[in-house]
C-alpha positions as CSV (number, residue, x, y, z in Angstrom):
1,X,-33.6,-0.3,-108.1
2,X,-35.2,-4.1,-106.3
3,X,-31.8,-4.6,-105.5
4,X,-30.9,-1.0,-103.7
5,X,-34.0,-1.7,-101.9
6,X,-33.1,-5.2,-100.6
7,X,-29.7,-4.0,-100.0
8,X,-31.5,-1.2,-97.8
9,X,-33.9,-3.5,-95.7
10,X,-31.4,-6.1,-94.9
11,X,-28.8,-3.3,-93.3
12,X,-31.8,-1.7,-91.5
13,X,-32.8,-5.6,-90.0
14,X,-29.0,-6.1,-89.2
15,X,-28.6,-2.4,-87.5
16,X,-31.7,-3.8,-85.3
17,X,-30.7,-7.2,-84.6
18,X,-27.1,-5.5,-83.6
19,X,-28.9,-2.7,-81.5
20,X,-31.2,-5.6,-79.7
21,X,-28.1,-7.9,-78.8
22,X,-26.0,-4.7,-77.6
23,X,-25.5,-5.4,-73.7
24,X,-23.5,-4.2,-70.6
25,X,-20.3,-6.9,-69.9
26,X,-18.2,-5.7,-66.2
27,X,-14.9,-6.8,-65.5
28,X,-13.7,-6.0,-62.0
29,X,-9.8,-5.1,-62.4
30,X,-10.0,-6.1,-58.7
31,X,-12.3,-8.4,-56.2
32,X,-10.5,-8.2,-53.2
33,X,-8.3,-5.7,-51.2
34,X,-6.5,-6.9,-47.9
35,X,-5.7,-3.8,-46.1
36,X,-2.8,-6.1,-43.8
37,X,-2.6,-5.0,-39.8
38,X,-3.5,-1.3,-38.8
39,X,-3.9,0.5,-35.8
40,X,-7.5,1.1,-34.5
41,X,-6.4,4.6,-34.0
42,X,-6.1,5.2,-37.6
43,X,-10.0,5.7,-37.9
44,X,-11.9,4.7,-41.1
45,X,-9.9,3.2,-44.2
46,X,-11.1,2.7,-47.9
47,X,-10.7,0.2,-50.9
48,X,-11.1,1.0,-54.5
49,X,-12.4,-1.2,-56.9
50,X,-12.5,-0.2,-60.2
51,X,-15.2,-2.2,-62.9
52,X,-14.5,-1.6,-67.2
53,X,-17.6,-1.9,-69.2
54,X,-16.8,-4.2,-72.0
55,X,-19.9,-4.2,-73.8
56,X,-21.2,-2.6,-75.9
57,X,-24.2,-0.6,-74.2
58,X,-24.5,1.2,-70.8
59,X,-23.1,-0.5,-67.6
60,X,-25.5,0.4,-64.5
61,X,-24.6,-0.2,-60.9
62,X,-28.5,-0.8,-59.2
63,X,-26.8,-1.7,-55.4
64,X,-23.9,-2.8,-53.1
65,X,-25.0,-4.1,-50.1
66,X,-22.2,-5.0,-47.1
67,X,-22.3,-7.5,-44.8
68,X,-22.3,-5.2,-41.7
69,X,-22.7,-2.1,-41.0
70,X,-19.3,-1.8,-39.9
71,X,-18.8,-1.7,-43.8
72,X,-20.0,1.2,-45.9
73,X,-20.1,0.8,-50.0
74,X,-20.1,4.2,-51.9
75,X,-20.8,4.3,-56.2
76,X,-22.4,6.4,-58.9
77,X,-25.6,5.0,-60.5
78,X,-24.9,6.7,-63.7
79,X,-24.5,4.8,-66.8
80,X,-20.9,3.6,-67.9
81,X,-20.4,4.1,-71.1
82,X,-18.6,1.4,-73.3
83,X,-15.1,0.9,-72.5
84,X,-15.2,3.4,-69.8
85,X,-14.6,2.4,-66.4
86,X,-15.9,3.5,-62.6
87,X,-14.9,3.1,-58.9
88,X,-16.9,1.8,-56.0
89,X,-15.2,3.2,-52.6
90,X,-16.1,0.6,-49.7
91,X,-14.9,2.2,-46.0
92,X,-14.8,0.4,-43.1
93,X,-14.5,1.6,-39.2
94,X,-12.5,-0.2,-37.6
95,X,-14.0,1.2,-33.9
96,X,-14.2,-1.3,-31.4
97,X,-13.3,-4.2,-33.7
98,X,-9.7,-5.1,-32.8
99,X,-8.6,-8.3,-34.4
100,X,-9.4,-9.7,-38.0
101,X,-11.6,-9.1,-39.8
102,X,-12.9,-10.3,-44.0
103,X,-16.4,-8.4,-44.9
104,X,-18.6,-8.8,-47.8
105,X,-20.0,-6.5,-50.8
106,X,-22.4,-7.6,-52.8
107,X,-22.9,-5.6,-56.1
108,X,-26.0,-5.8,-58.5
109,X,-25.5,-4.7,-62.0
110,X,-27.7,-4.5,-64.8
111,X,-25.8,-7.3,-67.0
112,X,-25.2,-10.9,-66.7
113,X,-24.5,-12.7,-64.1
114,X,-25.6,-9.7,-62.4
115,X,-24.1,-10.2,-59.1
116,X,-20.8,-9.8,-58.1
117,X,-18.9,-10.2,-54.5
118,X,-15.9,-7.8,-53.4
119,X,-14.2,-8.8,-50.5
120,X,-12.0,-7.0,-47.7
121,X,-10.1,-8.2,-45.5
122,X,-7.4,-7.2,-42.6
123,X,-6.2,-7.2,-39.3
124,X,-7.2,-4.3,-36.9
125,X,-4.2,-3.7,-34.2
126,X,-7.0,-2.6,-30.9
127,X,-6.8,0.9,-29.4
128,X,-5.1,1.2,-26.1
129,X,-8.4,1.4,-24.5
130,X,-10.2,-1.3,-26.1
131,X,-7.4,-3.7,-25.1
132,X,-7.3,-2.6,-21.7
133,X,-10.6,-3.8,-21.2
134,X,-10.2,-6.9,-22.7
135,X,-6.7,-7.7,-22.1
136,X,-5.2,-5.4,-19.3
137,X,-2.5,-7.5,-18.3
138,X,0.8,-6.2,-20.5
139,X,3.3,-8.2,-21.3
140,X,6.1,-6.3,-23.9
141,X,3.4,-6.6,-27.3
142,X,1.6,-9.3,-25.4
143,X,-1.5,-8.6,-23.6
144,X,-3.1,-11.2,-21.7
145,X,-6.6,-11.7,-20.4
146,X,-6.0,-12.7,-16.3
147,X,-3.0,-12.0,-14.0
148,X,-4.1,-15.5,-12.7
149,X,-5.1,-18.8,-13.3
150,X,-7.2,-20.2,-10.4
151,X,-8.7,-23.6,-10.8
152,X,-11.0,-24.7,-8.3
153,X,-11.0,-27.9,-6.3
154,X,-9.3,-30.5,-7.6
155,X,-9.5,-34.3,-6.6
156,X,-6.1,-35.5,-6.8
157,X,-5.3,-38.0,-9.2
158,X,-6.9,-35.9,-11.6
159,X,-5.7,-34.1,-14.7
160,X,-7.3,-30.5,-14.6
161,X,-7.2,-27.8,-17.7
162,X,-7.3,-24.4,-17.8
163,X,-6.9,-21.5,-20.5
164,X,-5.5,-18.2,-20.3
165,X,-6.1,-15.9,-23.7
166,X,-3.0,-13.6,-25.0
167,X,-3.2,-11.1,-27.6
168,X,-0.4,-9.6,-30.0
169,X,-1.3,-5.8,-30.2
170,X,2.4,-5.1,-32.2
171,X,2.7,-4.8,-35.4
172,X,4.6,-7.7,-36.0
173,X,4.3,-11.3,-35.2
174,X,5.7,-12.9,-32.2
175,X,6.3,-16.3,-31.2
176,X,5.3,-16.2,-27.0
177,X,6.6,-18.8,-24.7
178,X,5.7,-20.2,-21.1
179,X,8.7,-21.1,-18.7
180,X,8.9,-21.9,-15.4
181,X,6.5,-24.6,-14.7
182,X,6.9,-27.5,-12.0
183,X,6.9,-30.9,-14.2
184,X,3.3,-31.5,-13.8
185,X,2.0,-28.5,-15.5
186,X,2.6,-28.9,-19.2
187,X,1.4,-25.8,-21.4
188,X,0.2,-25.9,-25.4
189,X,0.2,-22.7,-26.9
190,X,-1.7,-21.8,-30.1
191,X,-1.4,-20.9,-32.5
192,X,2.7,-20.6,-31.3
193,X,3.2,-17.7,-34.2
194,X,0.6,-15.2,-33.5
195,X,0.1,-12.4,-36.9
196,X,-0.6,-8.9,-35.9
197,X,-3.9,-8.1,-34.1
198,X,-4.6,-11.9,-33.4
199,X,-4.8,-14.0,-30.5
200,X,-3.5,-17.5,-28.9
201,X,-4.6,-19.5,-26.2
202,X,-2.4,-20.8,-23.9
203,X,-3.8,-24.4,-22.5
204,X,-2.3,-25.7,-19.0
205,X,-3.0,-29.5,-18.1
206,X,-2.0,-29.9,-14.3
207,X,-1.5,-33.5,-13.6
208,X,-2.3,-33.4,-9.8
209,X,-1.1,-37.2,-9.5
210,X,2.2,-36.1,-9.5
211,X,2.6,-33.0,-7.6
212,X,2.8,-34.2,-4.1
213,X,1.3,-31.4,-2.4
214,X,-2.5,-31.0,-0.8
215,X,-4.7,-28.1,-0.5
216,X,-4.1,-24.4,-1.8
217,X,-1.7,-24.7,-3.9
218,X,0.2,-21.9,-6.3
219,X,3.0,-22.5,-8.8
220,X,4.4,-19.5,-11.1
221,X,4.5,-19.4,-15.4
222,X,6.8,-16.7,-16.5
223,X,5.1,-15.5,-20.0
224,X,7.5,-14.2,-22.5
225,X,6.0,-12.2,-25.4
226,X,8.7,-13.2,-27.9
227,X,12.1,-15.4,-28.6
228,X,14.5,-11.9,-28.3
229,X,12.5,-10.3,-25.2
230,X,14.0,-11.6,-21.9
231,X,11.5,-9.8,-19.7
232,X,8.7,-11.8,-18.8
233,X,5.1,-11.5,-16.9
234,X,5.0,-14.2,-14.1
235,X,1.6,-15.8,-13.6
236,X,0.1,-17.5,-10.5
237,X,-1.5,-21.1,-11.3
238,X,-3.7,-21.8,-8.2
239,X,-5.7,-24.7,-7.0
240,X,-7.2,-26.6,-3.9
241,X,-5.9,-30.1,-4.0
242,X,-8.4,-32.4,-2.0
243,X,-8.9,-35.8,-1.8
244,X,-11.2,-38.2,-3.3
245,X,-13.1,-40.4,-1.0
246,X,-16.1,-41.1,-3.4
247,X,-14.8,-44.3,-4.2
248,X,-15.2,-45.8,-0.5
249,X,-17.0,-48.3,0.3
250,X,-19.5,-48.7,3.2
251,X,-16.7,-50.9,5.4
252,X,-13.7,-48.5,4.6
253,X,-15.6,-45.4,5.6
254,X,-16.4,-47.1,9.3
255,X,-12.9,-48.0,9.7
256,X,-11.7,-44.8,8.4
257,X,-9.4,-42.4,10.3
258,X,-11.1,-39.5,12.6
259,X,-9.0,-36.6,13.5
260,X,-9.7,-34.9,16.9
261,X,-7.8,-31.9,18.3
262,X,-7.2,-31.3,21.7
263,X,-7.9,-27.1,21.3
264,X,-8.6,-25.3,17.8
265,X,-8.1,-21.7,19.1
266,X,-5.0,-20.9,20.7
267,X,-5.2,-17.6,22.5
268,X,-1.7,-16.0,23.4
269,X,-3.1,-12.4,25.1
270,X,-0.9,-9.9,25.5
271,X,2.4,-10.2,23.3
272,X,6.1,-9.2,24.0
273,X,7.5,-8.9,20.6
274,X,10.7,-9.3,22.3
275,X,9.8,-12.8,23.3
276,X,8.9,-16.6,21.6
277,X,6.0,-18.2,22.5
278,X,4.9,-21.8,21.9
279,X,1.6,-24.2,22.3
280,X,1.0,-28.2,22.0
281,X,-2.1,-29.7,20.6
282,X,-3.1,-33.0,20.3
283,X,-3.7,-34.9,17.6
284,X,-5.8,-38.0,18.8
285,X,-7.1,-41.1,15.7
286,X,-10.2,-42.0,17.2
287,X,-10.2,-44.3,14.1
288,X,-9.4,-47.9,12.9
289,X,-7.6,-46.7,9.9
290,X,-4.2,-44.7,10.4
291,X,-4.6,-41.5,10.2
292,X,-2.3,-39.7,7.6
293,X,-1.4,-35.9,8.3
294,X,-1.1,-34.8,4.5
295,X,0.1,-30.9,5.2
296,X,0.4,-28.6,7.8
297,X,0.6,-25.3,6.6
298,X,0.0,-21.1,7.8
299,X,0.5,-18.0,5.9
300,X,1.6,-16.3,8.6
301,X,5.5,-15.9,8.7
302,X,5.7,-15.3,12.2
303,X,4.1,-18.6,12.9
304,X,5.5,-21.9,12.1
305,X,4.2,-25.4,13.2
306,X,5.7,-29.1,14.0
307,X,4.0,-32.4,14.2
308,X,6.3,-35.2,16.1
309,X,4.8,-37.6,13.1
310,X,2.7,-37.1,10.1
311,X,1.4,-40.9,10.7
312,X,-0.5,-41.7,13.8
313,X,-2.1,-45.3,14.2
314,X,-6.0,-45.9,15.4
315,X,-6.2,-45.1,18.9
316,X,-3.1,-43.2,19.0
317,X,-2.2,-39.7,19.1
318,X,0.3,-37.2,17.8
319,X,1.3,-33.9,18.9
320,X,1.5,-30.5,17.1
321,X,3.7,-27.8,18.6
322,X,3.0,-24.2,17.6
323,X,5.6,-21.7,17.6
324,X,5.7,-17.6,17.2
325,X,8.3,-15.0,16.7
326,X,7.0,-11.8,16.0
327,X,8.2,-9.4,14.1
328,X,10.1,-6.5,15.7
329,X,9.3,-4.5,12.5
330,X,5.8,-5.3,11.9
331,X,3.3,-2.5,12.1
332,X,0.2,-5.3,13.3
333,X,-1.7,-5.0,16.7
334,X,-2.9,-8.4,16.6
335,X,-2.0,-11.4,15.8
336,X,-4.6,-13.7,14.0
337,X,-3.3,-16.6,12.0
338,X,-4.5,-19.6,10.9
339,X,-3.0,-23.4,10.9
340,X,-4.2,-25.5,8.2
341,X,-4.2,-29.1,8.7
342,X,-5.1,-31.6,5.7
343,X,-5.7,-35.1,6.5
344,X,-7.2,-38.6,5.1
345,X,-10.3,-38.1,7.9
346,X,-13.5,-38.6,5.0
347,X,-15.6,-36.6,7.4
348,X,-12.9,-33.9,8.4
349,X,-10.1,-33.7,5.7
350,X,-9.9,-30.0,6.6
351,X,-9.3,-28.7,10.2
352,X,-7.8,-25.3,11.7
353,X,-6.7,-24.0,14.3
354,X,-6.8,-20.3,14.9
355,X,-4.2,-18.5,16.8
356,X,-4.8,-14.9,18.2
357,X,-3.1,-12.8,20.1
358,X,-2.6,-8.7,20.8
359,X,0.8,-6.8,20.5
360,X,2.2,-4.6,23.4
């Protein structure tokens, strides 16, 4: 009889000690789900991730809590049972968020440790739209930021960078590529295999030591999206090419070249566009130094311009003869160009002559 007692109170002590060490154990069949490059278009998308209760007493999900509100975590706070297993649903809306993208869940459990991390990830190809505003200009699957790449002023001598974005809105990645360039504009493109949804940068360094013209200056990239796609985007690079006279001293600068021109506005009244007209200016060095004539220039087809030398010793002088044919087809009144005439004059590096005129 003792013993069927003792027998008795030590199962009754072991059923407790069992019942008090009885916990909740989750194992997470997954922890991360990479959804891979989808269209913006397709609206919200959902993971599963599914948790097994290998306890022995009731698994409890308290909270998931995302990193942004971009990402929504949906779960049951009912108790899973032993060996049983339950699904948290995390969405995410992709709306406005081309590009990729790897968002954190934080889930709090009643066992130990009770904290665990799910992770999603992808790549989100942007909505027509959204890219447009970002990246208008099209290029095949590439879309770049700018249709040009101005760069300021630029002492020459100097190396000068600039970037231009591109961004792969395909499906599939490509491999873009710059062509085209004069041998003082190198180009770096990273990353050179751009994945679906993601962006490179294309880097130009312009080495303006070796590119021997002055002023505004443009030189064409032809962007190709991919190695198999022949038809490219071409891309003005533009600059203003001056010269550095910082570095001067005090005795160079009063023996330095000054430019003086005999008229700066030429006006031609009434024009026969059946007939050629032409004007001379003079250049006169009023310096010590010789005066070097670095570029004479006009955007004006109809106009064109010739210096009898682009060298003219101090106290000399130089002439500049202006010429215009106008255009039987052109549909202007007036004519109104503008020379251009870069020099080594510290004080006047920059002068112009305007040349008017009216159309009969």
């Amino acid at each position: 009889m003792k013993l069927k007692i003792l027998l008795s109170a030590i199962s009754f002590v072991a059923a407790c000690t069992i019942a008090a060490n009885a916990a909740p154990a989750a194992r997470w069949l997954e922890t991360t789900h990479d959804f891979g490059a989808f269209d913006e278009d397709m609206g919200n998308v959902d993971a599963l991730f599914r948790v097994v209760n290998d306890g022995d007493a009731p698994l409890v999900i308290l909270a998931a809590r995302a990193s942004c509100g971009c990402t929504v975590p949906a779960f049951t706070s009912d108790g899973i049972a032993p060996g049983d297993t339950a699904t948290i649903k995390v969405t995410y809306n992709p709306a406005g968020r081309p590009g990729k993208f790897n968002k954190k869940v934080k889930v709090e459990t009643n066992c130990e440790p009770s904290q665990s991390i799910l992770t999603i990830k992808g790549v989100v190809i942007g909505a027509s739209n959204t890219l447009r505003a970002r990246f208008p200009i099209e290029v095949g699957p590439l879309k770049l930021r700018n249709s040009s790449l101005p760069r300021g002023e630029i002492s020459k001598g100097r190396v000068k960078t600039g970037f231009l974005e591109g961004y792969n809105q395909s499906p599939d990645t490509i491999h873009p590529s710059v062509s085209g360039l004069p041998e003082f504009i190198k180009v770096d493109i990273a990353p050179r295999a751009v994945p679906p949804g993601e962006q490179t940068t294309f880097t130009f360094f312009y080495d303006t030591s070796r590119d021997n013209d002055w002023g505004l200056v443009s030189h064409e990239a032809t962007f190709f999206p991919d190695t198999d796609i022949t038809e490219g985007k071409t891309v003005d690079i533009m600059a203003i090419i001056k010269e550095d006279f910082s570095k001067l001293s005090k005795e160079q600068l009063e023996k330095a070249p000054r430019i003086a021109l005999s008229e700066t506005s030429v006006d031609l009244g009434d024009i026969n566009r059946d007939d050629t007209y032409e004007r001379e200016i003079l250049i006169d060095n009023f310096g010590k130094d010789q005066l070097i004539i670095r570029k004479v220039s006009t955007p004006d087809p109809s106009v064109s311009v010739r210096i009898n030398k682009d060298k003219i010793k101090g106290g000399a002088q130089g002439r500049m003869t202006i010429k215009v044919v106008p255009s039987p087809s052109s549909d202007n009144d007036i004519l109104n160009s503008r020379i251009t005439i870069i020099t080594n004059d510290p004080d006047r590096p920059t002068s112009i002559v305007r040349v008017t005129g009216e159309y009969k």
